[in-house]
C-alpha positions in Angstrom: 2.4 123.8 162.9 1.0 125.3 165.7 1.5 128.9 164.1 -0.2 127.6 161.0 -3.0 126.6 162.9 -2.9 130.1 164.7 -2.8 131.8 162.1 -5.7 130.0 160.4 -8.2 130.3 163.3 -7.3 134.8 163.1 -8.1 134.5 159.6 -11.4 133.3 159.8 -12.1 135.7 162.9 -11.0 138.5 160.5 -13.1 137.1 157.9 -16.1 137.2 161.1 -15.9 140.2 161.7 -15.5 141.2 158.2 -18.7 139.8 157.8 -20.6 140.7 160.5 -19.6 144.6 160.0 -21.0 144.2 156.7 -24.2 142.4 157.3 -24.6 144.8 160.6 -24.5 147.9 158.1 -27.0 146.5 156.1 -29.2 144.8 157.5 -29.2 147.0 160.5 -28.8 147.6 164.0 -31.5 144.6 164.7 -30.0 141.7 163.0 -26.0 143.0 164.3 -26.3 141.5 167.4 -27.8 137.9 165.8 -24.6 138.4 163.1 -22.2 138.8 166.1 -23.4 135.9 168.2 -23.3 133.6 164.8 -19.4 135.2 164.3 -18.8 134.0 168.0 -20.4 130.9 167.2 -18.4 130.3 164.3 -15.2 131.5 165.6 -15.7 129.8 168.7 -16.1 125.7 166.2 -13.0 127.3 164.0 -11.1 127.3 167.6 -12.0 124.4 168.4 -11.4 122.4 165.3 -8.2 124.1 165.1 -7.2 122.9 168.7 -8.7 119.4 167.7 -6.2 119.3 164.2 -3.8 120.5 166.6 -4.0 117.7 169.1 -4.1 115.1 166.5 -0.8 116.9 164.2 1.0 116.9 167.8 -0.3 113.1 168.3 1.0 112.0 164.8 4.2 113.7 165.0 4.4 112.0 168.5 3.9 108.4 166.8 6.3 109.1 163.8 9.1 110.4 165.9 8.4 107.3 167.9 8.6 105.2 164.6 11.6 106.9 163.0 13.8 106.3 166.7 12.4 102.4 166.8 13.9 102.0 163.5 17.1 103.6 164.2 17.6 101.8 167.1 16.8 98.4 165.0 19.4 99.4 162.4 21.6 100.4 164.8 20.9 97.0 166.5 21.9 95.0 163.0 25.1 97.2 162.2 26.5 96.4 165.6 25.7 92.4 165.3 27.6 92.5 161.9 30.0 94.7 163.4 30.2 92.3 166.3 30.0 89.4 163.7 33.2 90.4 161.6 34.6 90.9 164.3 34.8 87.7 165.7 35.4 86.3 161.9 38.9 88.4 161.7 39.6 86.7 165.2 39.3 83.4 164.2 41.1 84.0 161.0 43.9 85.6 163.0 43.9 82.5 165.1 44.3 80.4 161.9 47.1 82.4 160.6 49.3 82.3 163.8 48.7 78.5 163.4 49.4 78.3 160.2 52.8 80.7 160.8 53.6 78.3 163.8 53.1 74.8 161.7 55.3 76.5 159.0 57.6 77.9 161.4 57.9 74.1 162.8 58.7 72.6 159.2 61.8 75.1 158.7 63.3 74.5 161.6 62.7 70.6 160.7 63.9 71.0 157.4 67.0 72.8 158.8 67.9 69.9 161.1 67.6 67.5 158.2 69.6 69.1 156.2 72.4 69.3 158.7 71.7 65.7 159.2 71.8 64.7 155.5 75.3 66.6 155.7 77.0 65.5 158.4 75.8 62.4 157.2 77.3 63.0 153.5 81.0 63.8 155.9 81.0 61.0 157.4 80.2 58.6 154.4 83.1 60.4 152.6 85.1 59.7 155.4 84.3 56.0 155.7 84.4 55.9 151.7 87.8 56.9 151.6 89.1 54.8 154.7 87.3 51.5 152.8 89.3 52.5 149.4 92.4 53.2 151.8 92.0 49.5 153.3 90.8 48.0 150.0 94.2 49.0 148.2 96.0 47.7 151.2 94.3 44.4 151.2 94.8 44.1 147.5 98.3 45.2 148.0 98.6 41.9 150.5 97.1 39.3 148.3 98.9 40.1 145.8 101.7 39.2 147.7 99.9 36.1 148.7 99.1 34.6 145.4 101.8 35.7 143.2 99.2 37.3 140.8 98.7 41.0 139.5 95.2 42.9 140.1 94.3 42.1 136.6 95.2 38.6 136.8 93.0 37.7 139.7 89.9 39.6 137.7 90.1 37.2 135.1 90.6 34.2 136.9 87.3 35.5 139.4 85.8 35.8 135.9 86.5 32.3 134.9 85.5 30.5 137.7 81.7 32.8 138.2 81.2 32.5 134.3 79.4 29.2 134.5 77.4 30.6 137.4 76.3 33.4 136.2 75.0 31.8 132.8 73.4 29.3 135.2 71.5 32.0 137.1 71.4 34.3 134.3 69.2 31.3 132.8 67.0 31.2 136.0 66.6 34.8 136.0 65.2 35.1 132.5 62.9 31.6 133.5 61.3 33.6 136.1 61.1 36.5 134.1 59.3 34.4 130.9 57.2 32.7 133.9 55.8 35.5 135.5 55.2 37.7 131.8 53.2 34.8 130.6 50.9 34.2 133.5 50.3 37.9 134.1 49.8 38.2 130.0 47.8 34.2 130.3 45.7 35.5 133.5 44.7 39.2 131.1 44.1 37.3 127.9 41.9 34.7 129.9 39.8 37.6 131.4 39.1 39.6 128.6 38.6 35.6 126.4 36.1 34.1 129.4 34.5 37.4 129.6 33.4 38.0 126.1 32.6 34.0 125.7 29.7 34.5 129.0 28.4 37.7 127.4 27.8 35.5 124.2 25.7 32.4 123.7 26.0 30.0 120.8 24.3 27.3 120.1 26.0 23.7 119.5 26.2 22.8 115.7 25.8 19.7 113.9 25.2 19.4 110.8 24.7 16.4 108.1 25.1 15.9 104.5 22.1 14.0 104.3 17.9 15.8 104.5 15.2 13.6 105.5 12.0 14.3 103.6 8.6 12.5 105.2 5.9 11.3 102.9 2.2 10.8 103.5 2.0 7.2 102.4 4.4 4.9 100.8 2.8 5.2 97.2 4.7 8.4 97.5 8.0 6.7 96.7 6.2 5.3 93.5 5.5 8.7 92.2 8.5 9.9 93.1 10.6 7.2 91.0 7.9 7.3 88.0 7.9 5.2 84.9 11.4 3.6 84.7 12.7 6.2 86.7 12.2 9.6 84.9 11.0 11.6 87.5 14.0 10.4 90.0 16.4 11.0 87.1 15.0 14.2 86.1 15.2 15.4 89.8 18.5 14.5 90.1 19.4 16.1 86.8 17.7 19.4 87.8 18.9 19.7 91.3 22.0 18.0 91.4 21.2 15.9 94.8 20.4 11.7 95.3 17.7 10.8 96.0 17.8 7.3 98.0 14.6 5.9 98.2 15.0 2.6 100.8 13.1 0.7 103.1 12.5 3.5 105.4 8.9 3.9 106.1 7.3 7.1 104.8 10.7 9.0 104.0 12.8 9.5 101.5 16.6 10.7 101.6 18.6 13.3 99.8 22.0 13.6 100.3 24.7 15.8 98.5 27.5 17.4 100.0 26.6 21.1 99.2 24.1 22.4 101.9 22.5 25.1 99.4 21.7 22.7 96.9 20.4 20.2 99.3 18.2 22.5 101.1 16.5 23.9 97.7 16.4 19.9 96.3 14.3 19.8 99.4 12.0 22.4 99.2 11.7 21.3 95.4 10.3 17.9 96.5 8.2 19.0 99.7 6.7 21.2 97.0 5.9 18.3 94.6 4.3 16.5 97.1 2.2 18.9 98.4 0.6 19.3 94.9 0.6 15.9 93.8 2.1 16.8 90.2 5.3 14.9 89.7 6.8 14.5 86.6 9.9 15.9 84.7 8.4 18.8 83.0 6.2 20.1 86.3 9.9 19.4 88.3 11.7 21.6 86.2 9.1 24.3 86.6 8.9 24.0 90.4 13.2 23.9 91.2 13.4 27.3 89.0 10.9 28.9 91.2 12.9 27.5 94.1 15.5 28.6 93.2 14.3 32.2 92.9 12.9 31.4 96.3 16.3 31.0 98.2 18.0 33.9 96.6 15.6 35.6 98.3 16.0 33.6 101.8 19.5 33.8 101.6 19.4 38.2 101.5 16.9 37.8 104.4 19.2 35.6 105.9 22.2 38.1 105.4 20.1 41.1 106.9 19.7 39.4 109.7 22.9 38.5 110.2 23.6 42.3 110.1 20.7 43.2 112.3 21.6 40.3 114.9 25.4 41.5 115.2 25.1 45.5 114.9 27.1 45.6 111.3 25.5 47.9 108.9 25.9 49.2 105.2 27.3 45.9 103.5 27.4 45.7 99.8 24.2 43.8 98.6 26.1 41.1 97.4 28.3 40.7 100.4 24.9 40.3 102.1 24.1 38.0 99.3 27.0 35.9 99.9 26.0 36.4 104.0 23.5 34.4 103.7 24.2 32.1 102.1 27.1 30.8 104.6 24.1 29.1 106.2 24.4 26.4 103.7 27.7 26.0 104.1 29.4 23.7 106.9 32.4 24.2 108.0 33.9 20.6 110.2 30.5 20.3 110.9 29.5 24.1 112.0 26.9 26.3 110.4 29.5 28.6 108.8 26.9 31.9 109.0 26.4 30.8 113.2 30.1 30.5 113.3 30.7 34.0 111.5 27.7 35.5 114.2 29.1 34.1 117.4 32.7 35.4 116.5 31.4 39.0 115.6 29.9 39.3 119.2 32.8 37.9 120.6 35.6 40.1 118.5 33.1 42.8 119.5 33.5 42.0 123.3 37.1 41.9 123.4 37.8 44.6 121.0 35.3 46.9 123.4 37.7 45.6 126.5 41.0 46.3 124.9 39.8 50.0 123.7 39.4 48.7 119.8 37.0 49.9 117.7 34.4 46.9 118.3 32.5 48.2 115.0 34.9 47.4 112.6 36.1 44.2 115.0 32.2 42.9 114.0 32.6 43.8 110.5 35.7 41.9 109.8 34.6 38.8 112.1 31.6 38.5 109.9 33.2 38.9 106.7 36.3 36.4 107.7 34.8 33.6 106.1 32.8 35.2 102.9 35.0 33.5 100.7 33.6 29.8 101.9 30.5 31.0 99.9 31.6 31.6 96.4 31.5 28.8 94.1 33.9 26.0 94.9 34.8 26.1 91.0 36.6 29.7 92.3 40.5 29.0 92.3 42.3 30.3 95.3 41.7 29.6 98.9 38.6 31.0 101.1 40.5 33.8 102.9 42.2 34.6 99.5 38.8 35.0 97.9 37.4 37.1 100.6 39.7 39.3 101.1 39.9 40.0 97.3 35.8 40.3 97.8 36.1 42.7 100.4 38.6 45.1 98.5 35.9 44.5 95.4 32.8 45.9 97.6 34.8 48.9 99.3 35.8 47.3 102.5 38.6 48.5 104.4 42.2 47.7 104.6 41.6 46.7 108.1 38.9 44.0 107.6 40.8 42.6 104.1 43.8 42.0 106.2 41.6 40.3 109.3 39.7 38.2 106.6 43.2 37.1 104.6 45.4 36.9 107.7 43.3 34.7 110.1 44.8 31.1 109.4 47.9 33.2 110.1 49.5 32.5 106.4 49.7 36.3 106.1 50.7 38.9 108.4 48.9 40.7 110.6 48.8 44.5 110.4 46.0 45.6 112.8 45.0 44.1 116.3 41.5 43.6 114.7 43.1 40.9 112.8 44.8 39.1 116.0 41.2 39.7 117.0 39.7 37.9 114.4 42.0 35.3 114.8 41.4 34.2 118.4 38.0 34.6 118.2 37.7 31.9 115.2 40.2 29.6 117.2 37.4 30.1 120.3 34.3 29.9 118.2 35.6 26.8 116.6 37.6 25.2 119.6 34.4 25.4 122.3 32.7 22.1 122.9 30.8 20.6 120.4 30.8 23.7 118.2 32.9 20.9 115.5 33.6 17.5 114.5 36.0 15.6 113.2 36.3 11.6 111.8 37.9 9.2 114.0 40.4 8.3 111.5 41.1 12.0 111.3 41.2 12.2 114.8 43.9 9.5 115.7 46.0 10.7 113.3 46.0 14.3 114.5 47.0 12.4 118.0 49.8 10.3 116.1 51.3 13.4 114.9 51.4 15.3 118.1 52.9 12.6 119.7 55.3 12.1 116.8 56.3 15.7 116.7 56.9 15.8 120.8 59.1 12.8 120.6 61.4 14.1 117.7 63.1 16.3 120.3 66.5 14.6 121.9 65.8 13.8 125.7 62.2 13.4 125.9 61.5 9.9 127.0 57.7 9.6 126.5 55.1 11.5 125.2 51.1 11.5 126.2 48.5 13.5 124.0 45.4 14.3 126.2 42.4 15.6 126.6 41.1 15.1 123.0 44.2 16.6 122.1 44.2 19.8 123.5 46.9 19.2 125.3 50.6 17.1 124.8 52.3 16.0 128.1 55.9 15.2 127.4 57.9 13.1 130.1 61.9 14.1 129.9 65.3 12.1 130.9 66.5 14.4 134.0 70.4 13.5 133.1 69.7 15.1 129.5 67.8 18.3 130.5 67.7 20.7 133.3 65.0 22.5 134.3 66.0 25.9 132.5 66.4 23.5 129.0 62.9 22.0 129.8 61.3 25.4 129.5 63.2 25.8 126.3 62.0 22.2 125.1 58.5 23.4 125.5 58.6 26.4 123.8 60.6 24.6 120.9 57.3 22.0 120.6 55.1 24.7 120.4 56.3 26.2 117.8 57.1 22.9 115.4 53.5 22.0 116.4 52.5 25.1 115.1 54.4 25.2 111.7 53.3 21.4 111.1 49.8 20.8 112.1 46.7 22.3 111.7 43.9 22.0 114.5 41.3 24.3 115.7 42.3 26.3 119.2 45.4 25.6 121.0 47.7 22.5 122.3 48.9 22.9 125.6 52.6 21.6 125.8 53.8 20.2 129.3 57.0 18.7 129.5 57.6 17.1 132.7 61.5 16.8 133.9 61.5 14.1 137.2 64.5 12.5 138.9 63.9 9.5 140.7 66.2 7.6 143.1 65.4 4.1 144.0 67.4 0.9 146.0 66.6 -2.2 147.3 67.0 -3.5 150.8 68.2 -6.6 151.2 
């Protein structure tokens, strides 16, 4: 750099003097000497502004030599950390390896030792095998002597005398056995039952077969009756509901055993009072347009059935048929509630057993369809269902639950077992049905009858509104592994002859008393 800027500075003093010769010959010998003093002049700035770009070239190659050896040193200063860093990372990892190589090390040598031990173990049972079949011969050998008999012979008679113990034990065995499957199968079916019955809330049912319609005045009942009794008659005749008209201050009664008729007899009438035209021809007119009226109710009612319990896509006269279940009782219960509360509750428990809840909804709502078709309709309700179900492209799944949930048919899905338990819980809870009192004792008779058919039972106690059947035995006719037999034996006559909504729970009771007198 310093040649360059050398060479530079004699190039312009060529140039100088170049130029001064020139203007010195031309201009002549008077203006030479101002053209040399310029030259120096100029030649003397061109030295020194080539010193100055000098100094600064040698200042900035100073400063980037200076830069280029701080960076080295800083990269230097990172390769050794690594350096330094990996290093210490192959240390430890040597460190782990000899641990690892030790620990192992330490397992084979005590795998080594136990598998001397298991085999000097193994000798020495052989051994003591062999001296026990040595003295066992020997012994047999001497009581043979003994007792006169053979080896066979004493088998037989050991096999005698431990036969009646064995049965006995044998018997307590398989009571313990039968005890502990049916609480751990009681304590699961109870969880999965007293879960799905909080998640669900029903409401009591009671219904009459009597409706209550309130007038504005007693002239009402006049009208009502008309001229020797047309208008009542003509009522009667079109709706096929009494009408008892008593001493009951502003009310009137209808009563007729069929819900659906009742309830559009009463809208009919309502109607008729409200206008204040009652006579046969007007009547007529007005139980049509009822009529008309509760088809219409009776889909609404059956969508939201569906909507209530999550069940979609129902034939349109399935839904028909839906809704009108809520005109018909069942012991007392609003059929259509019934058919609702089991849904969510076959639902529940199909959802906790890993069943298809959908189709657990579907069939619970459909079970009792069949209580909706005419009563005219031979065959019984779960026969009609079921053949409605296969009619409107149901499944084989929900017509077996709907024809197999009185248990009269078998079973071929656990949606029908379902079904099943959840119509014995719907319709066994606490005043979800009712029953006569003369229907009642009987059912109590019979229970009682049934329990003390069986030989040894000494008294028998039906309880708890006859959920339940406690059965006192004679304890020198049955031991305690024939009690448990006795009870299962109830069970299942009581089930072949009665019919009652949930489940009787048998208890026989076996007790042995001992008493004396001092005297």
């Amino acid at each position: 750099m310093e040649m360059a800027i050398l060479f530079i500075a004699a190039a312009i003093s060529v140039v100088m003097f170049f130029l001064g010769w020139v203007l010195s010959n031309k201009m002549g010998q008077g203006k030479v000497a101002s053209a040399e003093k310029l030259a120096e002049k100029i030649v003397s700035e061109a030295e020194k502004e080539a010193a100055a770009i000098r100094n600064q070239k040698i200042i900035e190659a100073k400063d980037e030599t200076l830069r280029l050896k701080q960076n080295f040193e800083k990269e230097t200063r990172t390769q050794k950390q690594e350096h330094e860093n990996r290093i210490r990372k192959l240390e430890q990892r040597e460190q782990e390896l000899e641990k690892r190589l030790e620990h192992l090390n330490q397992k084979e040598n005590e795998i080594k030792r136990t598998e001397q031990s298991f085999k000097d173990r193994n000798e020495y049972l052989t051994r003591k095998q062999e001296e026990l079949e040595a003295v066992i011969a020997e012994e047999n050998e001497k009581l043979e002597r003994i007792s006169g008999m053979s080896h066979d012979e004493a088998i037989r008679e050991l096999k005698n005398n431990l036969l009646g113990k064995a049965k006995q034990m044998a018997a307590q065995e398989v009571k313990e056995i039968r005890d502990q499957a049916r609480l751990a199968a009681n304590k699961e079916a109870k969880e999965i039952i007293i879960s799905a019955i909080q998640r669900t809330a029903a409401d009591h049912s009671s219904e009459a077969t009597v409706s209550v319609v309130h007038l504005p005045s007693d002239e009402m009942k006049g009208r009502i009756i008309g001229r020797e009794g047309r208008n009542i008659r003509a009522f009667e005749n079109a709706t096929g509901i009494d009408v008892i008209v008593d001493d009951t201050p502003e009310a009137v009664i209808l009563s007729g055993f069929d819900p659906y008729r009742r309830e559009i007899a009463r809208r009919v009438l309502e109607t008729l009072i409200t206008d204040g035209r009652i006579h046969p021809g007007r009547i007529e007119e007005v139980v049509e347009k009822m009529t008309k009226e509760m088809e219409e109710t009776i889909v609404e009612l059956g969508e939201q059935a569906m909507l209530e319990t999550g069940v979609h896509g129902l034939h349109p006269e399935l839904v028909k048929l839906l809704g009108k279940l809520n005109f018909r009782t069942s012991y007392g219960q609003n059929v259509l509630k019934h058919s609702i509360e089991m849904a969510h509750l076959a639902g529940l428990m199909a959802a906790e057993l890993n069943l298809d809840p959908v189709v657990a909804k579907r069939a619970a709502l459909l079970h009792d369809i069949g209580k909706a078709v005419d009563r005219n309709t031979e065959g019984t309700h779960f026969q009609i269902g079921a053949e409605l179900a296969k009619r409107f492209g149901e499944g084989p799944i929900v017509e077996n639950a709907i024809i197999s949930h009185h248990g009269e048919v078998e079973m071929t899905s656990p949606i029908s077992a379902l079904v099943q338990a959840a119509d014995a819980v719907s319709g066994s809870r606490p005043g979800a049905r009712r029953e006569t009192l003369e229907g009642y004792i009987k059912r109590l008779e019979k229970l009682e009858g049934i329990a003390e058919s069986f030989p040894g039972v000494a008294k028998t106690y039906a309880i708890q509104a006859g959920r339940e059947v406690r059965v006192m035995v004679m304890p020198d006719k049955t031991s305690d592994a024939l009690a448990d037999q006795l009870a299962s034996d109830i069970s299942e006559k009581i089930q072949q002859e009665m019919e009652y909504p949930g489940q009787i729970k048998v208890t026989v009771i076996r007790e042995y008393r001992a008493v004396d007198y001092a005297k």
